[in-house]
N, C-alpha and C positions, 0 to 999 in steps of 0.2 A: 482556375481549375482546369487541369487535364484530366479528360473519361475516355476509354474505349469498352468495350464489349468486354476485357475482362480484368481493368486496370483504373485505376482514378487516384489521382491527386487533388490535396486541397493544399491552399498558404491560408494559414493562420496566422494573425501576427499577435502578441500577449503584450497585454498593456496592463498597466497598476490600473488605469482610471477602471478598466471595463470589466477587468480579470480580478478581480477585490479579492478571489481566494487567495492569490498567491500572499497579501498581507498577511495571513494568517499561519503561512511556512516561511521563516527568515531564520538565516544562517549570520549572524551579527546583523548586519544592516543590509544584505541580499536577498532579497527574492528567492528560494527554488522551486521551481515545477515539480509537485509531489514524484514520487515513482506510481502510485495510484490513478493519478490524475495522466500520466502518460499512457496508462494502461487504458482508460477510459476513453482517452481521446481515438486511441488506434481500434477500440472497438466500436467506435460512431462508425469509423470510415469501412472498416468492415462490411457492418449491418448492411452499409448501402450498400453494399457488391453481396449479400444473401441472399438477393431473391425473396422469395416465399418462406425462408426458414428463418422462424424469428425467435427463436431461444438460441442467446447465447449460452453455450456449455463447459466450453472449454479454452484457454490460454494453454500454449506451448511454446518450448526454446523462447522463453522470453531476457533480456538484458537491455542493462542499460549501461555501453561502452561510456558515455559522455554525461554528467547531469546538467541540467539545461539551468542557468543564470541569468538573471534580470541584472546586470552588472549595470550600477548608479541606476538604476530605474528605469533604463531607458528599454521600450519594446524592442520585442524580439520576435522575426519572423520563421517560422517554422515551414517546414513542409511535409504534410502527411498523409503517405502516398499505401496505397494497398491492391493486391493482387491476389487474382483467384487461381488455384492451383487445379488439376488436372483432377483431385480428387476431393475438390469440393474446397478444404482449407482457404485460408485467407490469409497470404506473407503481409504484415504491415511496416512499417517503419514511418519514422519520424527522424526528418533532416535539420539544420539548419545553414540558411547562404549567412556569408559576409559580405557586408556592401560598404564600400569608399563611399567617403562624405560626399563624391558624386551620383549616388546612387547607384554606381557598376559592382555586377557578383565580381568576387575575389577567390580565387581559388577554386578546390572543390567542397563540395557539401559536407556537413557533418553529420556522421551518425550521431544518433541521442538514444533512440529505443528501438526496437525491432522483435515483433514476436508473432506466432502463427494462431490464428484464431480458427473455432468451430462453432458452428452455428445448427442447428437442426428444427426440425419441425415440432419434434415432443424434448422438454425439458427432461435430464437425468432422472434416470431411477432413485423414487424417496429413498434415502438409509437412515439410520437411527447409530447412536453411539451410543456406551455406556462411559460415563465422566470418569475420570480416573480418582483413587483416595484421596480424598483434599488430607493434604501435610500443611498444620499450622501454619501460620506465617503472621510476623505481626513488626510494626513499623513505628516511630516515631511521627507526628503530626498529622494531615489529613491525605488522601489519596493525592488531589491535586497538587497542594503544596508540592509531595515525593514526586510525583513523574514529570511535572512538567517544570522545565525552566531552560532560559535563553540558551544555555550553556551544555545540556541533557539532550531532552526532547523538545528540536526549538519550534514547535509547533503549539498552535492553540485557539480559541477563539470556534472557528468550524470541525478543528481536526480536535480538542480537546475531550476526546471518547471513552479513554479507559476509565470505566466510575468507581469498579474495586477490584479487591486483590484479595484473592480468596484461599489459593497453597502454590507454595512452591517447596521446592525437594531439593533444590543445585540443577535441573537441569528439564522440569519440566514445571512450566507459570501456568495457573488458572487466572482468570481474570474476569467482572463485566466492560462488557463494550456497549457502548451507546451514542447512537446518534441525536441527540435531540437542539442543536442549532436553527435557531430563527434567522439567524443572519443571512444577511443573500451573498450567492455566492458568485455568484455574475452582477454586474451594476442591476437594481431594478429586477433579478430573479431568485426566489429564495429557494424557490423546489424546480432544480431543472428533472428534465427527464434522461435520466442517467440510465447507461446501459449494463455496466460494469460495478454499479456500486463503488466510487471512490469513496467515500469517507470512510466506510467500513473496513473497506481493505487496508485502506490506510490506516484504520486502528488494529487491526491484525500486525502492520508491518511494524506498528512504536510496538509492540508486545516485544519481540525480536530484541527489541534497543532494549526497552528495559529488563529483560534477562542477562543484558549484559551488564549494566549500571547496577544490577546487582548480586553479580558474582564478578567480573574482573575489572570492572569500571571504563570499558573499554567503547568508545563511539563505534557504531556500525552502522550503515548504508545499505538499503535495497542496490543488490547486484544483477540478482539472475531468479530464474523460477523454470523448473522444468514443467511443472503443471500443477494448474490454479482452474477448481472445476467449480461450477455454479451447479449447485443442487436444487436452490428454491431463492424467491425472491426473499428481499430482505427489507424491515420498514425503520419509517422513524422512529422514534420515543418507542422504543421496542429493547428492550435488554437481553443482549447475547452474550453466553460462554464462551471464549478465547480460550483455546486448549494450545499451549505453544510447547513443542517439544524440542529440545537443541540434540541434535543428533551427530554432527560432526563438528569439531575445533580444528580448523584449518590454517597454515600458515599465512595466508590474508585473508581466507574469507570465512566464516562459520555458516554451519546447513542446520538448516532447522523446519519444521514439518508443522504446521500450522490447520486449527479447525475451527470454523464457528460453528454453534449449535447455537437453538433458541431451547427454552427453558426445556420444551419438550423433547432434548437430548438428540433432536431433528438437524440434520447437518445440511447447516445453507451453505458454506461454501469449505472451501478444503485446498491448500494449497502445500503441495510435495516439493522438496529438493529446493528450497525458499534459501538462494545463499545472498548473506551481506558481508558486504566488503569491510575489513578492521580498520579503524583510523587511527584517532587520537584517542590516550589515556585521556580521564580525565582528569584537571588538576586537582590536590585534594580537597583543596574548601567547596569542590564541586560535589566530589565524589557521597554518595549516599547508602553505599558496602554495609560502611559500620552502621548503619540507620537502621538494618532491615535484620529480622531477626530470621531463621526458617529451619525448618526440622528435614533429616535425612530419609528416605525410603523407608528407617525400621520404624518410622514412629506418625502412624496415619490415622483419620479419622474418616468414614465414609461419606460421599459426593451427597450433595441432597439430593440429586437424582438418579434414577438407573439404580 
């Protein structure tokens, strides 16, 4: 660890043994480090450079150039470094070295993620939403079977959070989100003390993917976030409203505007200008288009709330 007065670096290094969430995001037979879980990690390093202001409020200019791979399982060390700006902010990023089987760095560092954090003394001002018309929607099988699988959303187990699917229109998902996982998520810790919220945000981010698996069948990737605001804390076994809007279709990446609320239409977090990156189709015995049924803008039923 390097610190100075307005600078610190840590080396982390991710292990399957120690890091057990990562079992629970795999891309065939690899590991990936959530984009939530990057998000989280650069807001630990943050905190320690806040001082006395302990609500975190705000992410900005945040990306992820590189995602970060457990290639054959073998650890990987990171380095995540952060800095305080002249007007309080906090630049973060996350590196990683390559080192020869003699243990010498090779090259230069790689970016992984990078984004600017705010911190203050008083959390954002409470707002309230009003839910938008739930537009039927209705699907073959059970919610889990539909979202999750190796080849869709290849996550599960921790991150397995969407519980239902309440309307979609073509271009705007309601959803519940829930955390309620016993598994520990570090060897030996079930309930870390998180700054950021990853699993939630991470169930915000599958919402994303499966807007797309059900209008173009198309794989997408957290890219970018112009800003992602914390309004109120968030709990376990707690059931949130996912309000996902797709706002732009771009030639590689799609923008979509993102909000959680709890029952009480109360918006705990909110994330604007949320682009992911386009991949692969997917193939058709994957594809789950024809599965899902859903009504256009003229034909709505009213929110049970608001």
């Amino acid at each position: 660890m390097e610190k100075t007065a307005s600078t610190i670096t840590y080396s982390r290094v991710l292990d399957l043994e120690r890091d057990v969430f990562l079992h629970d995001h795999t891309m065939g037979d690899v590991p990936l480090f959530l984009g939530s879980t990057g998000i989280e990690t650069m807001a630990e390093v943050a905190k320690s450079l806040s001082e006395d202001k302990r609500h975190f409020v705000e992410l900005t200019d945040f990306q992820i150039p590189y995602a970060i791979k457990l290639l054959k399982g073998r650890p990987k060390e990171l380095l995540i470094s952060g800095e305080k700006q002249a007007d309080g902010l906090l630049d973060c990023r996350i590196t990683s070295l390559f080192r020869n089987p003699q243990g010498l760095v090779m090259g230069e560092p790689k970016l992984h993620y990078e984004g600017c954090y705010r911190f203050e003394d008083k959390p954002l001002k409470s707002r309230k939403i009003k839910l938008p018309p739930f537009h039927p929607v209705s699907f073959e099988g059970d919610v889990e079977t539909l979202v999750y699988h190796p080849r869709r959303l290849f996550m599960f187990g921790l991150f397995g959070t969407i519980r239902d699917i309440h309307s979609f229109d073509g271009e705007t998902l309601i959803t519940t989100v829930e955390d309620r996982s016993e598994k520990e998520f570090f060897k030996g810790v079930t309930k870390p003390g998180f700054v950021a919220a990853p699993v939630l945000v991470d169930a915000m981010f599958q919402t994303g993917g499966l807007l797309e698996f059900f209008t173009t069948s198309r794989t997408v990737l957290p890219f970018k976030i112009k800003s992602l605001k914390f309004y109120k804390d968030v709990e376990k076994n707690t059931p949130y409203f996912c309000i996902t809007q797709k706002v732009v279709s771009g030639e590689e990446t799609n923008t979509y505007h993102l909000t959680l609320a709890d029952r009480a239409s109360t918006v705990c977090i909110e994330i604007d200008g949320f682009e992911m990156v386009k991949l692969n189709r997917l193939d058709p015995e994957d594809a789950i288009k024809g599965l899902v049924e859903f009504s256009s803008s003229d034909k709505k039923e009213p929110s049970p709330v608001g």
